[in-house]
N, C-alpha and C positions, 0 to 999 in steps of 0.2 A: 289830139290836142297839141302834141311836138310830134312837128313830120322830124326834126333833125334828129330826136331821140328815137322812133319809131326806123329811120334806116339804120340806126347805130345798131340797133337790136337784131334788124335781118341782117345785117353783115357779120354781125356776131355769130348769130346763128348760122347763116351759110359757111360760115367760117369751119363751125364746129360740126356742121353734116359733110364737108366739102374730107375733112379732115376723118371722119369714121368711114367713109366711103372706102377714101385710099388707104385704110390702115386695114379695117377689117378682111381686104383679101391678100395679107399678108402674116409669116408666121412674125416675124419680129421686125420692127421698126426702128430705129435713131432715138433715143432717150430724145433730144428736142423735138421730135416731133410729137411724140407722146405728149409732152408739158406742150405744146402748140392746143391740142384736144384740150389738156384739162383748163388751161386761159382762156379759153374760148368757152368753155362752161361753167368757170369760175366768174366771167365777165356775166355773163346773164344769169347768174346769182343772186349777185351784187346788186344787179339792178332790183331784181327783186327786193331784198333784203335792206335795199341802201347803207343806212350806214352801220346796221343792225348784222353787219359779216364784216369781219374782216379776213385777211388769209396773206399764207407767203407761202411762197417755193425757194428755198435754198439749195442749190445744184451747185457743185463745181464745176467751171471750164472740160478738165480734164473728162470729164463723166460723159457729158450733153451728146457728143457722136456714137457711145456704146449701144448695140442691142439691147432692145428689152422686146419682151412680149407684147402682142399689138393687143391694145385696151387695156394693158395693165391697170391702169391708175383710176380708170373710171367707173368700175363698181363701187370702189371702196369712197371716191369722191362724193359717189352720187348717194350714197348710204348714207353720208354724214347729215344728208337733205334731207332724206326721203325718214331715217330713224333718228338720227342724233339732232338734230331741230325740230323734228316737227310740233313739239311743245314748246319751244324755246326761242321767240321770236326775237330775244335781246341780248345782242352780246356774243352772237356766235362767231367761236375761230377756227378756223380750218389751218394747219402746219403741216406742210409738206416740205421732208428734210431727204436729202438724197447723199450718200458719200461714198466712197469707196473704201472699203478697208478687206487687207491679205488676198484681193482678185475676188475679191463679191463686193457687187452693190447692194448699200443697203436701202431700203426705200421705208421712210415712217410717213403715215398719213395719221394725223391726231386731230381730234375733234374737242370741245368742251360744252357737249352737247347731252344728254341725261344721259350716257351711258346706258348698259344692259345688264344681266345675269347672264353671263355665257352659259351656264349650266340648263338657263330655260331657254335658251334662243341657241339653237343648231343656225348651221352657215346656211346662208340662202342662194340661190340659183345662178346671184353673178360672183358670189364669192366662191361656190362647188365648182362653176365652169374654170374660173382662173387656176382652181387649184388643179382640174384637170390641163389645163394647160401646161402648167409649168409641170409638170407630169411629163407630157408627153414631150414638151419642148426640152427638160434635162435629167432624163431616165429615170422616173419617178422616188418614191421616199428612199431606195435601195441604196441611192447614191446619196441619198442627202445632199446635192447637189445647187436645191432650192427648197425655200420653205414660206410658209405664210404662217404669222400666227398673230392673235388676236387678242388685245389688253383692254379689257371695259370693268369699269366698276359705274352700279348706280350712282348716277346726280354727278359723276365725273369727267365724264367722256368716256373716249375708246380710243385706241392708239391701234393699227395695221403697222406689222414690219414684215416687209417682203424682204428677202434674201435671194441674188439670182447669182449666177458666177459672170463673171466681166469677162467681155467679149468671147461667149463660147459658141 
């Protein structure tokens, strides 16, 4: 019933397949390209969602060219959906804060979406893969090098901070 809203959504969409194509055969990509993926499926969200999501990315200048791991950001995005909404069709925020501090980037994904009990919910399959990632991408826990960890309380949300080291 709107072709013009119906192409906006395939360009969206081709946008954000065009976008895992050329990242997933790569070990790490440019921080803006990464936030390229997660706009591009925060955009057909929204649509979804309309006015019932709102969301931000705060990045510094300085950050946007640094490595990161390719798909970083989008388990933890797409989680906010798939768990942290799927009750809660009013009002959901999505906060992605990125900074650099001492040569690590910090990366928060926060949600205000019903939250979990970490203790009954073990990490699920795109969260174990990332963490093997970044494993193999900065010599896994020994170094300490890189970390993930995970802040949920019931009926509160869940906050992700990734820890990676700047440009290694």
């Amino acid at each position: 019933h709107n072709p013009e809203k119906a192409v906006y959504i395939l360009d969206e969409l081709s946008g954000l397949l065009r976008r895992v194509l050329s990242s997933s055969s790569k070990p790490r990509v440019p921080l803006v390209k990464e936030l390229e993926l997660i706009g591009h499926y925060l955009v057909l969200q929204k649509m979804r969602f309309e006015d019932n999501l709102k969301y931000s990315i705060e990045v510094p200048d300085e950050c946007l060219n640094m490595a990161v791991p390719s798909l970083l950001l989008q388990p933890f995005v797409e989680n906010c959906f798939v768990h942290g909404f799927k009750d809660k069709l009013l009002s959901a925020n999505i906060t992605i804060d990125i900074s650099l501090q001492d040569q690590f980037l910090h990366i928060s994904v926060k949600d205000n979406g019903i939250g979990f009990d970490s203790k009954l919910h073990p990490a699920g399959q795109g969260i174990s893969l990332v963490k093997d990632t970044l494993d193999l991408l900065y010599g896994g826990n020994n170094k300490k090098l890189a970390s993930v960890n995970i802040h949920s309380q019931v009926n509160k949300g869940c906050e992700v901070v990734i820890k990676i080291p700047a440009n290694y």
